[in-house]
Structure formats: structure tokens, C-alpha cells
C-alpha positions as CSV (number, residue, x, y, z in Angstrom):
1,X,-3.9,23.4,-19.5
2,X,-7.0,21.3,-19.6
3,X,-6.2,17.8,-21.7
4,X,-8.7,15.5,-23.0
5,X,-7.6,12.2,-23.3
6,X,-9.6,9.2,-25.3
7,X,-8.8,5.7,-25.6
8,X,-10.3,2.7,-28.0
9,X,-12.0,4.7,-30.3
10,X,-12.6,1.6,-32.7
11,X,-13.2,3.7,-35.4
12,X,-16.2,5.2,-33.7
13,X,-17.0,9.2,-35.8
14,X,-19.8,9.2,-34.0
15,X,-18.6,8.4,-30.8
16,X,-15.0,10.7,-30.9
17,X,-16.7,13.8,-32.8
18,X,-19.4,13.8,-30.0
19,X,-16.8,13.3,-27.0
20,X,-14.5,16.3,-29.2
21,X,-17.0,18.9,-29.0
22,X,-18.4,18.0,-25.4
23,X,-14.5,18.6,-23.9
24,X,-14.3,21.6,-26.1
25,X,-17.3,23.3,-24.5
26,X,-15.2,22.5,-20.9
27,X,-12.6,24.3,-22.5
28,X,-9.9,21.9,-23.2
29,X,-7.2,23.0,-25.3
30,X,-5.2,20.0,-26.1
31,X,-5.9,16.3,-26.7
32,X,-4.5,12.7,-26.5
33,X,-5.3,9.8,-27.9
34,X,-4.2,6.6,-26.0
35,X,-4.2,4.1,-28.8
36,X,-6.7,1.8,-30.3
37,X,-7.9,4.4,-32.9
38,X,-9.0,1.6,-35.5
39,X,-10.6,-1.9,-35.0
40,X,-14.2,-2.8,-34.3
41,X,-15.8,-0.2,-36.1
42,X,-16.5,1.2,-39.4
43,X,-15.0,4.5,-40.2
44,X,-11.3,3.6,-39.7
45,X,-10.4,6.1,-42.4
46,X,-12.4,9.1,-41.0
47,X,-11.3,8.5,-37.6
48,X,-7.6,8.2,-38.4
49,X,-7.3,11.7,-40.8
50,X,-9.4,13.5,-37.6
51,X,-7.0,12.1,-35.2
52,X,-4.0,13.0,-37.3
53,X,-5.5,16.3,-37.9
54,X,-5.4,16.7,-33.8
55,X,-2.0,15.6,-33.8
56,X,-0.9,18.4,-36.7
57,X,-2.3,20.9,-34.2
58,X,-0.1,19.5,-31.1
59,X,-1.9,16.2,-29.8
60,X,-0.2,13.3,-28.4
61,X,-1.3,9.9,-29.7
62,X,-0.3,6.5,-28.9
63,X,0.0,3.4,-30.7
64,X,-3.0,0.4,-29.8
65,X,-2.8,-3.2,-29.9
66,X,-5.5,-2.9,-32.5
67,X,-3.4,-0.4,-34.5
68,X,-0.7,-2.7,-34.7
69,X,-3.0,-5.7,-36.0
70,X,-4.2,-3.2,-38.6
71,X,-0.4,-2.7,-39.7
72,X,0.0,-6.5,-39.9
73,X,1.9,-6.9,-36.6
74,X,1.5,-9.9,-34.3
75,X,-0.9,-9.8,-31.8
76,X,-3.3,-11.7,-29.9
77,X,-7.5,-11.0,-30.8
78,X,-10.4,-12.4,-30.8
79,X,-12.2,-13.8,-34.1
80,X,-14.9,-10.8,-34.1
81,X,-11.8,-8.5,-33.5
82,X,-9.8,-10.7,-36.0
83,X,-12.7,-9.8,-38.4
84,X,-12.5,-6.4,-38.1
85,X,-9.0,-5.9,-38.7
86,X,-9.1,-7.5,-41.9
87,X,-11.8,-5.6,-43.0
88,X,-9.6,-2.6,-41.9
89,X,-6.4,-3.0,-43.4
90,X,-8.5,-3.0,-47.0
91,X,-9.9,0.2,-46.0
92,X,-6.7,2.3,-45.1
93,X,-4.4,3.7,-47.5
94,X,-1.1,4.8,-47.8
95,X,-1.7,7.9,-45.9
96,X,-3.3,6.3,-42.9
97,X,-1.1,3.6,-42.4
98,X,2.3,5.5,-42.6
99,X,0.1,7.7,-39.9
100,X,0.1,4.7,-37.9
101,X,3.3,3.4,-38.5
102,X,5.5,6.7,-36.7
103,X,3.3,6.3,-33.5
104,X,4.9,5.2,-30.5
105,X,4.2,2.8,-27.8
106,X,4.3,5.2,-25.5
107,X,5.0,9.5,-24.7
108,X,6.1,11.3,-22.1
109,X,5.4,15.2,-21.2
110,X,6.6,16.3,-18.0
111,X,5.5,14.7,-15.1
112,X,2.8,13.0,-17.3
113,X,3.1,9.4,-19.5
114,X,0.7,8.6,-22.1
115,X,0.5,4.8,-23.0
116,X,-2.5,2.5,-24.1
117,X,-1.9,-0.4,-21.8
118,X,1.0,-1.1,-19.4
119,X,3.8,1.5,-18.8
120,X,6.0,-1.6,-17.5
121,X,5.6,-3.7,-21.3
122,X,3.8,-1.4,-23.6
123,X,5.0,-3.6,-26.4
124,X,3.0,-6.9,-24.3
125,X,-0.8,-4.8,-24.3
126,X,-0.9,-5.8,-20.5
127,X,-4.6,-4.9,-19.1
128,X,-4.1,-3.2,-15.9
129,X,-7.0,-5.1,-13.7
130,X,-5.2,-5.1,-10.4
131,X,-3.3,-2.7,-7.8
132,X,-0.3,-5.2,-8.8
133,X,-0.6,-4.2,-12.3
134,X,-1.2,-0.9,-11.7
135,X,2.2,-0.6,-9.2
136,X,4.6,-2.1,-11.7
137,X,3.2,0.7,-14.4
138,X,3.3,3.4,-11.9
139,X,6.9,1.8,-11.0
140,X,7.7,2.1,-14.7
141,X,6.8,5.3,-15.6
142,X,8.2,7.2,-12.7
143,X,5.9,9.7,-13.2
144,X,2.9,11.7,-10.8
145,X,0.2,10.6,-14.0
146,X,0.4,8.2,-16.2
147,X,-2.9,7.8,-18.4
148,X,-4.1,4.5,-20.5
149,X,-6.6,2.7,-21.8
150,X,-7.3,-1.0,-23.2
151,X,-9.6,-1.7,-20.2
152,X,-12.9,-0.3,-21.8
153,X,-14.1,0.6,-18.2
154,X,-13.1,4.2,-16.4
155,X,-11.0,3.5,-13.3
156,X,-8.1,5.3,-11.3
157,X,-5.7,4.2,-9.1
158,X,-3.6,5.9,-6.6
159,X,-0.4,5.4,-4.7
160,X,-1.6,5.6,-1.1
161,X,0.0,6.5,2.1
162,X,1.0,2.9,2.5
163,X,2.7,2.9,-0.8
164,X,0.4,0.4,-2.4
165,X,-1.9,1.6,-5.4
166,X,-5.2,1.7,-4.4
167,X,-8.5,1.1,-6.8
168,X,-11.0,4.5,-6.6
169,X,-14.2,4.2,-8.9
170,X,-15.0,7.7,-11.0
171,X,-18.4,9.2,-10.7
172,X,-18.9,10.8,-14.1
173,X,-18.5,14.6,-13.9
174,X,-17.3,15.2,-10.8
175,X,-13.6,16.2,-10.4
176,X,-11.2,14.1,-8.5
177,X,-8.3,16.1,-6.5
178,X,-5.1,14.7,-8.2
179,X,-2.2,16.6,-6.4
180,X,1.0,15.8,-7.9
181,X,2.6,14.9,-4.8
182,X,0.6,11.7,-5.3
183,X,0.8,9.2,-8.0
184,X,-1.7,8.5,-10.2
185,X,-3.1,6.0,-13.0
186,X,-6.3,6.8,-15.0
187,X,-8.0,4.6,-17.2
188,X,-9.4,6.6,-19.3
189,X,-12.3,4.4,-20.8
190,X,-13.3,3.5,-24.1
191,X,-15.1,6.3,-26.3
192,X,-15.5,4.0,-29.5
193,X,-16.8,0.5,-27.6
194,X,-17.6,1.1,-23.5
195,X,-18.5,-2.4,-22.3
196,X,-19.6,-1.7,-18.8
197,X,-23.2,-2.0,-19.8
198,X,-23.5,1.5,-20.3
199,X,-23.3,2.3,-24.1
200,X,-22.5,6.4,-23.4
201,X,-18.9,7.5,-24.8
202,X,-16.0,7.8,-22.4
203,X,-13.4,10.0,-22.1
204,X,-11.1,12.2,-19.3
205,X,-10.2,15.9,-18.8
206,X,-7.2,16.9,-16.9
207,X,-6.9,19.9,-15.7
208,X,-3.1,20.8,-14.5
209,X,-3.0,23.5,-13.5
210,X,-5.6,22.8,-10.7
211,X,-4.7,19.4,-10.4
212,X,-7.9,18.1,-11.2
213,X,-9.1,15.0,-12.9
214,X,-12.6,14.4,-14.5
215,X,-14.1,11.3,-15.9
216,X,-17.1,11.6,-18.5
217,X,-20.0,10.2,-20.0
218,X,-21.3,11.2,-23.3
219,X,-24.6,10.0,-24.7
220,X,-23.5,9.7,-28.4
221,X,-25.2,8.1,-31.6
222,X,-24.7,4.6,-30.8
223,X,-27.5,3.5,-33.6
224,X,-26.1,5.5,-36.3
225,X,-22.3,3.5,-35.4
226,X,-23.8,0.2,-35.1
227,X,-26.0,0.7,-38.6
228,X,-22.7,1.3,-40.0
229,X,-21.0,-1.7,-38.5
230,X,-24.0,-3.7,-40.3
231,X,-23.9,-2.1,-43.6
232,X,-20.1,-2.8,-43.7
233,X,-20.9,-6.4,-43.1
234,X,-18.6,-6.9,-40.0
235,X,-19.8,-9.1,-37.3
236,X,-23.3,-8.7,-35.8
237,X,-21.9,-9.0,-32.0
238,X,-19.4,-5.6,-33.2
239,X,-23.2,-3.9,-33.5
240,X,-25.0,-5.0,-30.3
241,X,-21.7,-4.0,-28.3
242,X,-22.3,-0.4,-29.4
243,X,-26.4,-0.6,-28.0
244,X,-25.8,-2.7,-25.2
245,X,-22.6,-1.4,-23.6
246,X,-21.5,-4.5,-23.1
């Protein structure tokens, strides 16, 4: 099996439909989405019938702390992100929010979780930005891979001989051994809203049967997604997120 996985979308078509068909020509036959479909960006509706089209078809998705804003839960956002959201809920409809309403926090297939933020709270949307972090998901999950997002930024931990996590940086394309006998936490990276000063789409490809693990890049169109986040009238900073990368 070869698995893409994408995280924070922000209703980014551009961004997902380009990051789609670039794992499809690796040959990946089944997808995950690790929460944070909406939010940020302007095609909420779009993004969330494609996504639960994937999910018809055998995907796993995730719920997002921005997903849950969008349904009116609690949670804690910024005012641009605030913005957005309100924006949001007046653009979904029946059909898109009872979508997001039957997702859960978190899934499980074999020796694999799926979650968008921490596998030890995922109702607290805990950024994972240190080994502790990472140890008490691993600890949680009790599984050889657990994959996330929320971060924005590609990164991967792994349980060392020591038994402490360990931080490894990606280099895009180029496949990381990830033996099972290990343990292993991928941030994925955002394809909708990457904010490491590189505006390129993110995503990950697992491939389990040879136990590899491949972070991406894909150069997407960024103007097109941030002329749409002006013509909506959402905030300007939503925009110069999508050009800058940051």
C-alpha cells in the first residue's frame, strides 16, 4: 500500500487537487486526511465534497481544530482565523457540515494512528514542538506510526535506541527508512497554508509495504488561492500567507 496523507488544507482546491494528482502519479492508492480541511481559505465547499468523495472510496479523515470552529465548537483562534471561520460556517450547507460532524478525533488502522494534533489529547489540539510532546503521543498511541498535522512545518520523530524521541528534518523526495520495529511520528505538513517560508504544498507518502516514508513539495497555484481569498473579502494577511510561505 502506498498512503498519501495531507493535513491543513484550509480550503486550499488548488493546493489539494495539485498534491492529489502529484501522489497519484507515485502510485498511491489510498489517502488520509489529518484534519483542518476548512478555515483560512476560500473554497470550503469544494474542498469538503472532494475530500468526502475520497472518503466514499475508502480514505481516512480526521477531524481539525478548525473543523470544529466551523461546526460552532469551542476553540481557541486567532482573529484572522476567527474571520475565516465565520465566513465559513455561511458557506457550508447541510451536506458539508453533517460530513464534518461524524469525523473523529482520531483513527486507527493496524499498526498506524491517524490524528491532527496530539495522540495523548486529541480533543486539546496540542502542537507537537518538542521530543516531550512527541513521547507522550507516541506513548498514547501505542502504535509503530502515528501521523498528524497542526504544525504547518514537515518534521518526523523517532523513538531512538535510548528510548527518547528524537527530532529528524525531511529532505523533500527522498525516502526515509521507517522499519516498524521503530516508532515513528510524522508531521505531515500543511498542503492548504505551509508557513516555513516556502509557499510549495506539503504532503507524505507511505509506503508499507517497504517501510518507507516520503515527505513532498508541490509547487501549486498559490496566486490563483490567494486571489480567491481577496475576492471573498477575508483578511488580507490569509492572502500573503499563501505567496510568502510564511
Amino acid at each position: 500500500m502506498k498512503m498519501a496523507m495531507f493535513a491543513d488544507i484550509h480550503s486550499n482546491l488548488e493546493a489539494i487537487s495539485t498534491c492529489l494528482a502529484h501522489a497519484q502519479t507515485l502510485g498511491a492508492d489510498r489517502f488520509a486526511f489529518l484534519g483542518d480541511l476548512v478555515g483560512y481559505g476560500a473554497d470550503p465547499v469544494a474542498v469538503l465534497d472532494l475530500v468526502e468523495g475520497h472518503a466514499r472510496d475508502g480514505a481516512v479523515v480526521v477531524l481539525g481544530n478548525h473543523d470544529a470552529a466551523a461546526l460552532g465548537r469551542p476553540t481557541d483562534l486567532n482573529p484572522n482565523a476567527q474571520a475565516a471561520i465565520a465566513w465559513t460556517r455561511a458557506q457550508l450547507g447541510a451536506s458539508q457540515r453533517s460530513f464534518l460532524e461524524a469525523l473523529p478525533l482520531a483513527a486507527r488502522e493496524e499498526n498506524m494512528l491517524f490524528v491532527h494534533a496530539s495522540a495523548a489529547a486529541p480533543e486539546q489540539w496540542v502542537y507537537i514542538t518538542s521530543p516531550a510532546q512527541a513521547d507522550a503521543s507516541i506513548r498514547a498511541a501505542g502504535t509503530s506510526y502515528i501521523f498528524c498535522g497542526h504544525v504547518h512545518e514537515q518534521q518526523l520523530y523517532f523513538r531512538g535506541a535510548d528510548g527518547h524521541p528524537k527530532l529528524f528534518q525531511p529532505i523533500p523526495d527522498t525516502p526515509i527508512p521507517a522499519t516498524r520495529q521503530r516508532q515513528w511520528l510524522a508531521i505531515v505538513g500543511s498542503t492548504g497554508q505551509p508557513r516555513d517560508r516556502n509557499n510549495a504544498a506539503c504532503y507524505a507518502l507511505f509506503d508499507s509495504e517497504r517501510e518507507r516514508l516520503t515527505f513532498h513539495r508541490v509547487p501549486y497555484d498559490h496566486r490563483r488561492a490567494a486571489m480567491k481569498v481577496r475576492a471573498a473579502g477575508l483578511p488580507e494577511r490569509l492572502a500573503l500567507r499563501l505567496e510568502r510561505g510564511a
